[in-house]
N, C-alpha and C positions, 0 to 999 in steps of 0.2 A: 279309246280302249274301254273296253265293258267292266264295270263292276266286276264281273266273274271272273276275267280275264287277267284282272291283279288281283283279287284272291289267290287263285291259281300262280299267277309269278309267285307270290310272296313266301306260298307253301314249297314251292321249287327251289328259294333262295333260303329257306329257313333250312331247307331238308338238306342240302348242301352246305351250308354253315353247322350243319349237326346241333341249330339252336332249338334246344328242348322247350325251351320256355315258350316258346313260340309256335311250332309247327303241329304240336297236338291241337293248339285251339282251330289254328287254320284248317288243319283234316276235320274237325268237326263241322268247320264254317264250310267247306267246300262239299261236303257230307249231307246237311241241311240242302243245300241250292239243290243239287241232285233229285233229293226225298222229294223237291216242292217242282223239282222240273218231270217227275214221274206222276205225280199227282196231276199236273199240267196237263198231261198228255192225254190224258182222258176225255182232258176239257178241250182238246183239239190245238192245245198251246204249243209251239214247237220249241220256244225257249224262253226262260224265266227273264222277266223287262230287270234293271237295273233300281227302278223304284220298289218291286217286290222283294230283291234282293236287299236294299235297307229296311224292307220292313219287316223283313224277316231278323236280320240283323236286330235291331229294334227287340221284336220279342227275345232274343237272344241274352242281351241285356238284360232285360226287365226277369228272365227268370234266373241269369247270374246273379242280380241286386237280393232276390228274392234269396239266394242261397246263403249270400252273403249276411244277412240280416239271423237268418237262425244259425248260421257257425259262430257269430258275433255273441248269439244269445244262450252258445251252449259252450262260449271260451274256446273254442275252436280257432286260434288265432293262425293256425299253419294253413289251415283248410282256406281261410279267410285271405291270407295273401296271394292263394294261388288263383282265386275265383277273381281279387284284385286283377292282378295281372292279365287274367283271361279277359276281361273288363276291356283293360288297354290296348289289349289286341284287335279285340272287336272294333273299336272305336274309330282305330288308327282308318276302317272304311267308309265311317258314316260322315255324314257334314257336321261341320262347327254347332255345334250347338250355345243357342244365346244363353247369356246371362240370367239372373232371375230376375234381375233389375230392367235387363230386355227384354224379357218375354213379360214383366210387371205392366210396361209401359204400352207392349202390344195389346194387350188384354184389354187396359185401358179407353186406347181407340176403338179398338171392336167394340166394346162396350156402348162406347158413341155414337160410331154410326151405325148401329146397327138397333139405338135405342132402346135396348136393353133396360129392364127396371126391377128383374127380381128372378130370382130361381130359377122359376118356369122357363126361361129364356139360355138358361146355359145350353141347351140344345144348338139353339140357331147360332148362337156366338161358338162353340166348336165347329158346327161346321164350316163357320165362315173361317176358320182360321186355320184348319184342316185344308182346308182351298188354297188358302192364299199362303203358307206359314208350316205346310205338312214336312218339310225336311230337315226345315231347322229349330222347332220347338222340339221339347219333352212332355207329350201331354200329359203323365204326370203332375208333372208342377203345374200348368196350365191349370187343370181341374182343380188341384186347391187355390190357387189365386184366386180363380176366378169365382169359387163359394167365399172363400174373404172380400171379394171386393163388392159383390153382389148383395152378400147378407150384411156389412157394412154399408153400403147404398140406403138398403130397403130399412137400417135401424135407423138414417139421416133423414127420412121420406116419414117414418113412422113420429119420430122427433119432431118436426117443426108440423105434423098433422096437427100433434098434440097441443102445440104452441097458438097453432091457427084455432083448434078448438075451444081455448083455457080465456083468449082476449074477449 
């Protein structure tokens, strides 16, 4: 069954349970697919893949977290619980997302094999992880791990430079 297809059930089964809490977010999320399957058609698309529908999803999030951050900063605590909830709805479609300690530890390998040694290099390391890693990371936290693990690298590299130059 398609991504859209349990959207759709779930908006049917919210809207027949009369659960409020739930069925506005879904009409937005099946709202969205639509906007992005009319946009498609332009492009000759006849229907939106199930990976554009999480990354759609995906941004959906990131500008809920985004709402949630200035209701948090303007004491907006009611506003704050509902955008909460809107969160968990969204979610309940997308994949498990790892830990910070799991995606700590991906980061890490990529880093390795991919040789990685400084800044410059975050490029190549997202996309190898974007490749291999695109459904179940946050790149969010990706991007800062990966400037901590990176600029901490290159201050270990700068350190024993120093060492090697001082003997």
């Amino acid at each position: 069954m398609s991504l859209k297809k349990k959207i759709e059930d779930k908006l049917n089964e919210a809207l027949k349970a009369k659960d409020k809490n739930t069925y506005p977010t879904l009409r937005l999320i099946v709202s969205a697919i639509k906007d992005a399957e009319i946009a498609g058609r332009s492009k000759g698309q006849k229907e939106i893949k199930d990976n554009e529908i999480t990354s759609l999803l995906k941004k959906m999030i990131k500008q809920w977290n985004e709402s949630c951050d200035v209701y948090e900063k303007a004491g907006r605590s009611e506003l704050l619980e509902n955008e909460k909830k809107e969160i968990e709805v969204i979610n309940n479609f997308l994949p498990k997302q790892l830990s910070e300690e799991e995606t700590k530890k991906i980061c890490q390998d990529t880093i390795k094999s991919t040789g990685a040694s400084a800044m410059k290099d975050m490029g190549k390391i997202m996309g190898v992880l974007k490749s291999q890693h695109a459904e179940t990371l946050d790149f969010s936290k990706v991007s800062k791990i990966l400037k901590e693990l990176l600029s901490s690298w290159w201050n270990i590299q700068k350190n024993i430079l120093k060492k090697l130059n001082l003997d």
